[in-house]
BAFI-3210 file (N, C-alpha, C; in Angstrom, 3 decimals, decimal comma, padded with zeros to 6 digits):
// residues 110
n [1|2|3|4|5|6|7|8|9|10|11|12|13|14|15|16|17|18|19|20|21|22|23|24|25|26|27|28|29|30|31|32|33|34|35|36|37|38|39|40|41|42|43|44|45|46|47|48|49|50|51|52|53|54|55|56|57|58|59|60|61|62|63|64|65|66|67|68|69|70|71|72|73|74|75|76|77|78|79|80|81|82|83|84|85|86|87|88|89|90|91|92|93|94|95|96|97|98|99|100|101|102|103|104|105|106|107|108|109|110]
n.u [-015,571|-013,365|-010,388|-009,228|-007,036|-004,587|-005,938|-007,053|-009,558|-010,242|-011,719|-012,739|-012,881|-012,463|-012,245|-011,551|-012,284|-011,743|-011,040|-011,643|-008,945|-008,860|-007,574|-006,964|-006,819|-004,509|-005,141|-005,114|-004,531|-002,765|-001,516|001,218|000,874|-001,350|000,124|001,923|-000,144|-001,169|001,187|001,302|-000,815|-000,691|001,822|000,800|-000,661|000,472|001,987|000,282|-000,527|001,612|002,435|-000,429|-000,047|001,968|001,141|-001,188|000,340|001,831|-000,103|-000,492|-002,872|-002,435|-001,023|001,160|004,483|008,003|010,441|012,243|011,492|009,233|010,741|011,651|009,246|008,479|010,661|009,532|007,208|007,968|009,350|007,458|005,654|007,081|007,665|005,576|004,944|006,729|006,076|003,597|004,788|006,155|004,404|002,478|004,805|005,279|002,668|002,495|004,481|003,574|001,404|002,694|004,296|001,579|000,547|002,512|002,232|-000,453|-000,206|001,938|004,378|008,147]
n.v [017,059|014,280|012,427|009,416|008,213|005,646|004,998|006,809|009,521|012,286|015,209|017,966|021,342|020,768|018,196|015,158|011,457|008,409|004,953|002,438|-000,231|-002,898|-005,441|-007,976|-008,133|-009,491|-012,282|-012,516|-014,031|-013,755|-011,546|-010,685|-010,990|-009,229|-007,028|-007,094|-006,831|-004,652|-002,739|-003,232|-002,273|000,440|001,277|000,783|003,038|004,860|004,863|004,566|007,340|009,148|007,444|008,489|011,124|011,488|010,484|012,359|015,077|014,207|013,928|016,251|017,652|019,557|021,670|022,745|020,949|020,242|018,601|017,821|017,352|015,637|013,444|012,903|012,470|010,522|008,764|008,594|007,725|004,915|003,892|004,117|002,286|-000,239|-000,175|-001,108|-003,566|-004,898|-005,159|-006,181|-008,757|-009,331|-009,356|-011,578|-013,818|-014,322|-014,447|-017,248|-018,554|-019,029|-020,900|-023,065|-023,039|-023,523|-025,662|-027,805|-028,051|-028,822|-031,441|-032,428|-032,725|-031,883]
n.w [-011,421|-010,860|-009,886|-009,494|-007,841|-006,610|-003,673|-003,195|-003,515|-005,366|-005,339|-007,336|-006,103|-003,682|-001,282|-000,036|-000,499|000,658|-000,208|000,856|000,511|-001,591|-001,205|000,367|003,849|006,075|007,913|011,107|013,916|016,607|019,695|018,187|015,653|015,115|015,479|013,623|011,447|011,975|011,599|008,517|007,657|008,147|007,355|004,176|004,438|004,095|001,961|-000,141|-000,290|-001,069|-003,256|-004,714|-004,400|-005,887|-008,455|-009,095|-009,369|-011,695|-013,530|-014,253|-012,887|-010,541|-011,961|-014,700|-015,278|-015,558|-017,526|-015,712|-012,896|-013,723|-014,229|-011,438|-010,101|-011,007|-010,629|-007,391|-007,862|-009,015|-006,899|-005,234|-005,825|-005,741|-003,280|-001,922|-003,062|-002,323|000,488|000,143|-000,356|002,106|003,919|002,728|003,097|005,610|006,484|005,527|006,581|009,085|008,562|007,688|010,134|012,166|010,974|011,466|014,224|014,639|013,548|015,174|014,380|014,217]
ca.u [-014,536|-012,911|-009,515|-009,172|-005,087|-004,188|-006,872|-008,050|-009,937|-009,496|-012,728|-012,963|-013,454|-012,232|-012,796|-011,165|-012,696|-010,960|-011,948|-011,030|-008,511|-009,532|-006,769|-007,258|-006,068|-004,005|-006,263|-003,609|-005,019|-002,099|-001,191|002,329|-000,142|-002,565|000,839|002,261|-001,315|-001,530|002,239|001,605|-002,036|-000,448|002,976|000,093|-001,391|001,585|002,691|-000,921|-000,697|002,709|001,817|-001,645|000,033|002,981|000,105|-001,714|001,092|002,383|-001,217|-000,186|-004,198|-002,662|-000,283|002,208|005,605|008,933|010,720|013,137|010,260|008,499|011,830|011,936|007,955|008,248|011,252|009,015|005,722|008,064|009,822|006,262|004,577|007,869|008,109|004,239|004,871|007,880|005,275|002,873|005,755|006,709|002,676|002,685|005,945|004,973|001,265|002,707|005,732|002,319|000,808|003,816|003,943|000,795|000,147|003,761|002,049|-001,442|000,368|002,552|005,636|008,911]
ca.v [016,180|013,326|011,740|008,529|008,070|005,024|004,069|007,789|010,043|013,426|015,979|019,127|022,065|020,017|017,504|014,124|010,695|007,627|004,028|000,567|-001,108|-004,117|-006,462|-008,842|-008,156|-010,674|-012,894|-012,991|-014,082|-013,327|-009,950|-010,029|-010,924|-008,045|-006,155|-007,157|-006,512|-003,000|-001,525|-003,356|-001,283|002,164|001,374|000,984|003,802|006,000|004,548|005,527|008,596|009,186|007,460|009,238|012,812|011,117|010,325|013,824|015,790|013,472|013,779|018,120|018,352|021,017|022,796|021,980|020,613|020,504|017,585|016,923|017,083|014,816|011,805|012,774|012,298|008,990|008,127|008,360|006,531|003,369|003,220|003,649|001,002|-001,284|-000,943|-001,660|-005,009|-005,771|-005,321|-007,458|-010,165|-009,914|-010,257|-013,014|-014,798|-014,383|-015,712|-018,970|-019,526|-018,895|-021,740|-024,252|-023,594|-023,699|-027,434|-028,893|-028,252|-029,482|-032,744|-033,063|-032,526|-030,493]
ca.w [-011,923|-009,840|-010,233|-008,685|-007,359|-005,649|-002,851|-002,867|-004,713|-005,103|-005,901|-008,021|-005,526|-002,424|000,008|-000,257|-000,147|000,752|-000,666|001,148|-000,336|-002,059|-001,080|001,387|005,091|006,533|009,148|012,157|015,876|018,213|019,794|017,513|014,448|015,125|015,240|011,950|010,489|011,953|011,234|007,253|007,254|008,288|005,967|002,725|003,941|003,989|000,257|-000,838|-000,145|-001,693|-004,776|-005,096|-005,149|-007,293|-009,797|-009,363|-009,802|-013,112|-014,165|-014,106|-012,224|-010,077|-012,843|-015,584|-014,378|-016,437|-017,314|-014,366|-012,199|-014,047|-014,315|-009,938|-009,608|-011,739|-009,062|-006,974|-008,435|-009,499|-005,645|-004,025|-006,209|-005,639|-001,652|-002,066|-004,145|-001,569|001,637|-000,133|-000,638|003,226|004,571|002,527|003,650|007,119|006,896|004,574|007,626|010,033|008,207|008,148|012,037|012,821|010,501|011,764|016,046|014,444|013,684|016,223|013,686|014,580]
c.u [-013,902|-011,989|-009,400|-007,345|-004,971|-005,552|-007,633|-008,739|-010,169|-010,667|-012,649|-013,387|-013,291|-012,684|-012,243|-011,642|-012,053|-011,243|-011,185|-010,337|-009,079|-008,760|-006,965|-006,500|-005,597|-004,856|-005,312|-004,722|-004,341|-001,588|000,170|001,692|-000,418|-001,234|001,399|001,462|-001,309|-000,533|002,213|000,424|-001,441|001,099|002,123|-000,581|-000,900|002,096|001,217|-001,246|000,454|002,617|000,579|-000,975|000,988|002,228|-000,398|-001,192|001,843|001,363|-000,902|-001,371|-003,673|-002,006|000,734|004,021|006,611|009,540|011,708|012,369|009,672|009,305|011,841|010,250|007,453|008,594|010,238|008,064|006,188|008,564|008,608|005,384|005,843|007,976|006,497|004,190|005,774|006,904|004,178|003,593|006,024|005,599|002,931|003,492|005,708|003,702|001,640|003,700|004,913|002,307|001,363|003,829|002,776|000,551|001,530|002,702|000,867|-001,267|001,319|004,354|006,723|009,986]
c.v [015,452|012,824|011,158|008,000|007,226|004,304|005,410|008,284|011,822|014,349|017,180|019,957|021,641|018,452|015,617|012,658|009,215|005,959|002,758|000,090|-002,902|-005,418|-006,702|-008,592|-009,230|-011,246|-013,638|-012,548|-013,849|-012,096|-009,454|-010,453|-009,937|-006,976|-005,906|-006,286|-004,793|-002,376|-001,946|-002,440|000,131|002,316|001,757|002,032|005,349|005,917|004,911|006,545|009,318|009,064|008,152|010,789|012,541|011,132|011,870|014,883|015,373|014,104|015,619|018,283|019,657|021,975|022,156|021,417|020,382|019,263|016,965|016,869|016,011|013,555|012,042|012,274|010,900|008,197|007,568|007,839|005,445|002,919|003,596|002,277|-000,251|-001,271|-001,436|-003,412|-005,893|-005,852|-006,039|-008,713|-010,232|-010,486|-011,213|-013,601|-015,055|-015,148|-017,372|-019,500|-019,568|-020,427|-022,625|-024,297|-024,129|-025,483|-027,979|-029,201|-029,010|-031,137|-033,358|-033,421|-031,263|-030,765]
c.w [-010,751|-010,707|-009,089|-008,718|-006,580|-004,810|-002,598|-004,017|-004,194|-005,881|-006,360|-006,587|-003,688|-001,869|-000,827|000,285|000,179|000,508|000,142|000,283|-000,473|-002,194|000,240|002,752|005,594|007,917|010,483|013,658|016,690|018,309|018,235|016,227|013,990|014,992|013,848|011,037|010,959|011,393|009,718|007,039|007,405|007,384|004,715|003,166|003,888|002,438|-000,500|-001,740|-001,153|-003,159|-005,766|-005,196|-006,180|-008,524|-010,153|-010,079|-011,797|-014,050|-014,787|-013,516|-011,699|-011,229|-013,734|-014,754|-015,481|-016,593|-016,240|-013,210|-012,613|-013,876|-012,682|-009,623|-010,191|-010,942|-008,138|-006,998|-008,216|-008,034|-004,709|-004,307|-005,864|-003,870|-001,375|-002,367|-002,470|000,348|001,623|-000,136|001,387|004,113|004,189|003,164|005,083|007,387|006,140|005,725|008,697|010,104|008,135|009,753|012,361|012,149|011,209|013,359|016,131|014,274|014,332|015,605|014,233|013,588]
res [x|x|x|x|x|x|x|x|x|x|x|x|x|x|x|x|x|x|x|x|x|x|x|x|x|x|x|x|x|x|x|x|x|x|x|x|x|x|x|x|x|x|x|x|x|x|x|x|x|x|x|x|x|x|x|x|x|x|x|x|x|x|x|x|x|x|x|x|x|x|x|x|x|x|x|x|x|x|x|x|x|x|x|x|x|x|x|x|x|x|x|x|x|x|x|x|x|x|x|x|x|x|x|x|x|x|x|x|x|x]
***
């Protein structure tokens, strides 16, 4: 049996596999680029993780859970998938104010 949580997946009997996410990496050329892009890759892959046992545990896979467990493990699902949404909104904003700089210096606009 396999339950798939987030960007992982999680096997009957052990051993955990981990799948590429399937959203686009931001395509940044300068050192403070490559920085952006690395501390937003190790943020999603800390909210992942978070959300993938949030799911597991919801799911009860390891054991039953009671209901105030369950309204704190929701907490937590809806504020990992929302600082998720809000770290996709700031990549973006940053590669679109990229792309205004970089076309204003291409045309010689300030």
């Amino acid at each position: 049996m396999s339950v798939k949580i987030a960007q992982m997946t999680y096997k009957a009997g052990g051993g955990t596999a981990i799948k590429k996410s399937g959203a686009a990496s931001p395509r940044l050329g300068s050192p403070g680029d490559r920085s952006v892009a690395r501390l937003s890759h190790d943020i999603r892959t800390q909210l992942y993780i978070i959300i993938g046992f949030a799911e597991l545990m919801l799911e009860e896979i390891p054991g039953k859970i009671n209901q105030e467990q369950r309204r704190n493990l929701s907490d937590v699902l809806n504020s990992g998938r929302r600082l998720q949404e809000l770290l996709r909104d700031i990549v973006a904003g940053l590669k679109t104010s990229e792309t205004v700089v970089n076309d204003k210096e291409n045309t010689g606009r300030r």
